[in-house]
C-alpha positions in Angstrom: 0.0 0.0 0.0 1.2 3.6 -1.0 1.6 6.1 1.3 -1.2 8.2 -0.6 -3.3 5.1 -0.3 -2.7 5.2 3.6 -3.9 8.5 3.6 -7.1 7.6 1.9 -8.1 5.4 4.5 -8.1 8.0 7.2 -8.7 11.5 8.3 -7.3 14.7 9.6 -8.8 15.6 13.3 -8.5 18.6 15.2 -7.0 17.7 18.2 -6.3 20.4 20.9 -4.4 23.3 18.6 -2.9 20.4 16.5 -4.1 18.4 13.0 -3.3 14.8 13.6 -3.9 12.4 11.2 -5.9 8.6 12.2 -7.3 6.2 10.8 -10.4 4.2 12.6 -11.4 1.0 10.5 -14.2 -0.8 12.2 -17.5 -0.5 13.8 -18.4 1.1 17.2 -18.7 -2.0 19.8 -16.1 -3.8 18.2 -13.2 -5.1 20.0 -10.4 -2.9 19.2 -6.6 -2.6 18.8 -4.4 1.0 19.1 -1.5 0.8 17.1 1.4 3.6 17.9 4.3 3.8 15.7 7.6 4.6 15.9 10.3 7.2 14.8 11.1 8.5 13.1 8.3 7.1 10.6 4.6 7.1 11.3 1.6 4.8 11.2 1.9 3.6 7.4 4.2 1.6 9.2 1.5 -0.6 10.1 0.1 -1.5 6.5 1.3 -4.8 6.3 -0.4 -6.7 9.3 -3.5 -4.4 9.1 -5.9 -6.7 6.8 -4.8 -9.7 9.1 -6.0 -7.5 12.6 -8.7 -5.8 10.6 -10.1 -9.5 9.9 -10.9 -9.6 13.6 -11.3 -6.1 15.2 -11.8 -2.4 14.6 -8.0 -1.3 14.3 -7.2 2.2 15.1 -3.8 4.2 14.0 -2.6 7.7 14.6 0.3 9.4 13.1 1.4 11.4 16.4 2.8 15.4 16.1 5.6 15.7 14.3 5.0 12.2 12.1 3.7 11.6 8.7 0.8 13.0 8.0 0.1 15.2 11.3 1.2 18.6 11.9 4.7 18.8 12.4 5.1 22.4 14.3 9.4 23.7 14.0 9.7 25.2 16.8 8.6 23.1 19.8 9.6 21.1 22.4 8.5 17.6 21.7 7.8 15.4 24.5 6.3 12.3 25.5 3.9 13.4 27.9 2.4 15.7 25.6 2.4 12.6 23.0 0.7 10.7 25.6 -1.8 13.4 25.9 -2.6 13.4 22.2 -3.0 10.2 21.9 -5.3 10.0 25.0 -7.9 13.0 23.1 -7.8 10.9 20.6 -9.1 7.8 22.4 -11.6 10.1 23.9 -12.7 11.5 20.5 -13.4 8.2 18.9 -15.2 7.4 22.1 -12.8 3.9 22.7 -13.6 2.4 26.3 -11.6 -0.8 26.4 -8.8 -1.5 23.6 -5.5 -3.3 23.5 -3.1 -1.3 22.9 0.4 -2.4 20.3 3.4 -0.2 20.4 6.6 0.0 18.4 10.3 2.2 18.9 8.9 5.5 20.3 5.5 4.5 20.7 6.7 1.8 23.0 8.0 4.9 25.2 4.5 6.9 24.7 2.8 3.5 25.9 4.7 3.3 28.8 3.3 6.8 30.2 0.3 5.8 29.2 0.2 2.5 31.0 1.7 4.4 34.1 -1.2 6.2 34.1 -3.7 3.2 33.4 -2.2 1.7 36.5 -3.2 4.6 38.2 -6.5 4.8 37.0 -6.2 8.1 35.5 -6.1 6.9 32.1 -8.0 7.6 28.8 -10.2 4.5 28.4 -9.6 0.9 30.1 -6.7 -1.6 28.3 -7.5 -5.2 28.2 -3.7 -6.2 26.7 -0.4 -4.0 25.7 2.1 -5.4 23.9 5.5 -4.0 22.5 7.6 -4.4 19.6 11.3 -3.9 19.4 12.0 -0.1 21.0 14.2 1.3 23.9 12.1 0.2 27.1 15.3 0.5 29.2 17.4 3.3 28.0 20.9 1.4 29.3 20.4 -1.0 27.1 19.2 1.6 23.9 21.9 1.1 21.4 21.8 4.5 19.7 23.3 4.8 16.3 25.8 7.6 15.2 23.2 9.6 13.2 20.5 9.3 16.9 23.5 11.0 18.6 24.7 13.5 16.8 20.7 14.9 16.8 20.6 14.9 20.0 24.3 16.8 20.7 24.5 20.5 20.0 25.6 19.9 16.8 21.9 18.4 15.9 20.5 21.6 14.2 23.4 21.7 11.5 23.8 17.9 11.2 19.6 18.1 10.4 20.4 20.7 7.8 22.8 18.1 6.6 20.8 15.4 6.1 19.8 14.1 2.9 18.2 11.1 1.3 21.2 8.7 1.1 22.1 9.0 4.6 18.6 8.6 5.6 18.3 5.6 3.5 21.6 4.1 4.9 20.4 4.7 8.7 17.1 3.1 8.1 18.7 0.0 6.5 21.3 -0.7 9.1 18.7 -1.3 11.7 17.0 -4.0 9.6 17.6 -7.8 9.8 20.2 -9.0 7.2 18.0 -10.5 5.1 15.4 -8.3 5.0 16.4 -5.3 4.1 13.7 -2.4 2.7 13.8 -2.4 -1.1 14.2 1.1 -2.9 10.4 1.6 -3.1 10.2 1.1 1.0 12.8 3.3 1.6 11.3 5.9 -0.6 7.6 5.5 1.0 9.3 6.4 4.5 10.9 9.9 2.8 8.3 10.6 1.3 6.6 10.5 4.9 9.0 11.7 7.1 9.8 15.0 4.3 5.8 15.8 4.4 4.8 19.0 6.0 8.4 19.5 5.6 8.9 17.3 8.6 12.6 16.5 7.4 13.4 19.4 9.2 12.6 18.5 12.5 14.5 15.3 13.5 16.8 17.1 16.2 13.5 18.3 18.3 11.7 15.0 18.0 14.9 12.8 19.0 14.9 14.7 22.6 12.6 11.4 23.7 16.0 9.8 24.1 16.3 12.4 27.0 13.2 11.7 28.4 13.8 8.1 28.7 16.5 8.9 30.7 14.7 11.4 32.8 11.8 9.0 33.4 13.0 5.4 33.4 11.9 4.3 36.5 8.3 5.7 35.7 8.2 4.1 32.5 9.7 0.5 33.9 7.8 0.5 36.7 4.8 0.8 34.8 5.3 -2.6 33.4 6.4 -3.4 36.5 2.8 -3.1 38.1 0.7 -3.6 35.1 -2.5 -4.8 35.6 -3.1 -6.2 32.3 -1.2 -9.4 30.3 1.9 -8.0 28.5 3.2 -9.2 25.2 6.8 -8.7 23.7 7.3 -9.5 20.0 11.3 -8.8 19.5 13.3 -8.7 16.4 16.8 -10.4 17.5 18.8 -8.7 15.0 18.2 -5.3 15.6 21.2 -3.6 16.6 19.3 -1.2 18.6 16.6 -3.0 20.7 17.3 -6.9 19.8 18.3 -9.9 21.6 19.8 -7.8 24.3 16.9 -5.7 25.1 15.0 -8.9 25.9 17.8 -9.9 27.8 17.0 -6.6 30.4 13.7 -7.6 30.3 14.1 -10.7 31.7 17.0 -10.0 34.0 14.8 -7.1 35.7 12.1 -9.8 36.2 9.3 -7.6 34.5 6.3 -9.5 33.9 5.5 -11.4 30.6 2.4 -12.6 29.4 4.1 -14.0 25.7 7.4 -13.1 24.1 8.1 -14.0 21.1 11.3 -13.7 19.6 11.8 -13.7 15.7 15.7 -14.6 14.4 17.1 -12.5 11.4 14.6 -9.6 11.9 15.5 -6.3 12.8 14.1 -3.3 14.5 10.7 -3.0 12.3 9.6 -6.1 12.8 6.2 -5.4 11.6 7.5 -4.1 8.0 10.2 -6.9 7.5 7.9 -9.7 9.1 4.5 -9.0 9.0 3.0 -13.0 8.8 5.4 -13.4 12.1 3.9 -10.9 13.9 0.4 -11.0 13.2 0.7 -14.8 13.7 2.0 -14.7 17.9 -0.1 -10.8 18.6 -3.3 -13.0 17.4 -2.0 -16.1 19.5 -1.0 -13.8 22.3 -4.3 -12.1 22.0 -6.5 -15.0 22.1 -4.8 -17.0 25.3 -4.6 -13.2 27.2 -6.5 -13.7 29.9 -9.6 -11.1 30.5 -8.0 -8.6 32.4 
């Protein structure tokens, strides 16, 4: 599915001060899954195991501030919490009152505010299930690459300016599996995304997250920590960023773990380079959950 085929499924929303673009495919009543992408792409990222979820429940995606097809304001300090809180208005808008919820990269970081606030009851709606793909849940185990770095140093603004196409393509692709690397056409969908709303520009404010990881990590681990609802982990081992050894941390920090699932020879996007895979254990992982 083309990007302008993506759009066509959704719609722009006003959403405090903010366009944001989602997409809701279902019926009201429907049991429902929220998807929440990653950086620095957006919620196209999802295409590939949507007909497989949307076989069974009313899917919803967003493309949060500063991704794809939303607004992406230049000067402002992305966060987060204010992520969290835009995706929360959203749930609100559509009306959702029980969902489970799937993250990826930075939208496992948004998800993990979220469910600290779930477990405090002071959530938008009620989660039945969350369930992560590969991202940076612990930031001591977040294997940054070069190009993450240097946007986050002082030297981000001018290394932004820098930035072209064949260095974007090249960053993408290290962070796939070996074998399954994007093709040209891929690569080309998610620059086409990310340079929308001339969003190209922007990369050094949206990678502060990596700071607030930092800033909140034991908010955001405790919140698995006392989750009250099953949790999944669906982990491409070959990612060089949040692979094998992000697991690893998972496991050594005794977090709990409803169903992990860990795919050999995929990388970081999992959901783009393995989409069968991972439709395949968030069904199976979906239909032993218990009701929470």
């Amino acid at each position: 599915m083309t990007p302008d085929q993506w759009f066509s499924k959704g719609q722009l929303h006003d959403v405090e001060q903010y366009r944001l673009f989602v997409i809701d495919d279902g019926e009201p009543g429907q049991e429902t899954v929220l998807l929440i992408h990653g950086f620095p792409t957006s919620s196209w990222d999802w295409h590939g195991i949507w007909p497989a979820l949307r076989a069974h429940y009313r899917v919803v995606a967003m493309d949060m501030l500063g991704f794809g097809f939303s607004d992406k304001p230049t000067r402002h300090r992305y966060s987060i919490h204010e992520q969290a809180d835009l995706v929360e208005a959203v749930v609100r808008r559509l009306g959702l009152e029980r969902f489970h919820v799937l993250a990826h990269d930075y939208g496992d970081t948004v998800a993990q505010e979220l469910l600290a606030r779930q477990n405090r009851n002071m959530g938008a709606g009620d989660w039945a299930t969350v369930a992560f793909l590969n991202g940076g849940l612990f930031p001591e185990t977040h294997r940054a690459l070069l190009t993450q770095k240097l946007l986050l140093s002082p030297l981000g603004p001018l290394f932004n300016r820098l930035s072209n196409r064949k260095k974007f393509d090249s960053a993408m692709s290290r962070v796939f599996g070996p074998n399954t690397k994007p093709d040209t056409q891929t690569l080309a969908y998610f620059w086409q995304l990310v340079c929308h709303n001339n969003g190209r520009h922007i990369f050094h404010n949206l990678i502060t997250y990596m700071n607030d990881r930092k800033k909140h990590r034991e908010r955001w681990v405790d919140a698995i920590r006392q989750a009250r609802v099953p949790v999944c982990l669906i982990n491409g081992s070959a990612d060089p960023v949040s692979g094998a050894h992000m697991v690893a941390r998972f496991q050594e920090l005794a977090l709990p773990l409803d169903y992990l699932a860990e795919l050999s020879g995929i990388g970081h996007y999992p959901q783009v380079e393995a989409p069968g895979s991972v439709t395949r254990h968030y069904l199976q992982f979906l239909r032993q959950a218990p009701d929470s």
